[in-house]
N, C-alpha and C positions, 0 to 999 in steps of 0.2 A: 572901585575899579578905575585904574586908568586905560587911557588908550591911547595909545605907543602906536605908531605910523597905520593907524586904521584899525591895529587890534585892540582888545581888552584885554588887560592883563593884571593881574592880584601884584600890585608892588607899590602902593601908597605905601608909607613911612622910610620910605630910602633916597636917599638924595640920587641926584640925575648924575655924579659923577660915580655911583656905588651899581645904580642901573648897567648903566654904560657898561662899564669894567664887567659885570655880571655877563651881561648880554653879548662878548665877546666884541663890542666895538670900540677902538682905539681914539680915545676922548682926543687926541690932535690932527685927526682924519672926518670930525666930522665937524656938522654945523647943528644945532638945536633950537626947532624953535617950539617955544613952552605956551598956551597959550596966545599962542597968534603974535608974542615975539620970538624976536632972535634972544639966545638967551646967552650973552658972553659966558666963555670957558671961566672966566673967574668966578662964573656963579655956579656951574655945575655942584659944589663940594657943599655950598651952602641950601639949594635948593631942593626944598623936600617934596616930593611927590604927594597927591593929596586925591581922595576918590573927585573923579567928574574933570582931572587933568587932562588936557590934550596935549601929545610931545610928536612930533615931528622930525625922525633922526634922518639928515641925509649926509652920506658916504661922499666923499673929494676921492677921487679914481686918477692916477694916475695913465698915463700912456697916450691915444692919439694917432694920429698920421705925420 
């Protein structure tokens, strides 16, 4: 099991760029961090999810005052 922003979820063997796209969030909207880093967008494609993962997805939101 990993655990995706505080949940467990069954998706070891999929890279974080394969997640992402799955999970309806737009891999140039957000930030990733994998294990307590920041994990640059050029590693998303390469980066396999593994049981005991921690990932961290947060959303860049437009708009403001």
């Amino acid at each position: 099991m990993v655990k995706v922003n505080g949940e467990l979820v069954e998706e070891a063997g999929k890279s974080v760029a394969a997640y992402l796209a799955e999970a309806g969030y737009d891999s140039r909207a957000v930030a990733v961090e994998y294990n307590e880093v920041i994990l640059p967008k050029a590693d998303y494609e390469k980066t396999i999810l593994v049981d005991e993962d921690v990932v961290e997805i947060v959303c860049f939101m437009g708009g403001g005052r």
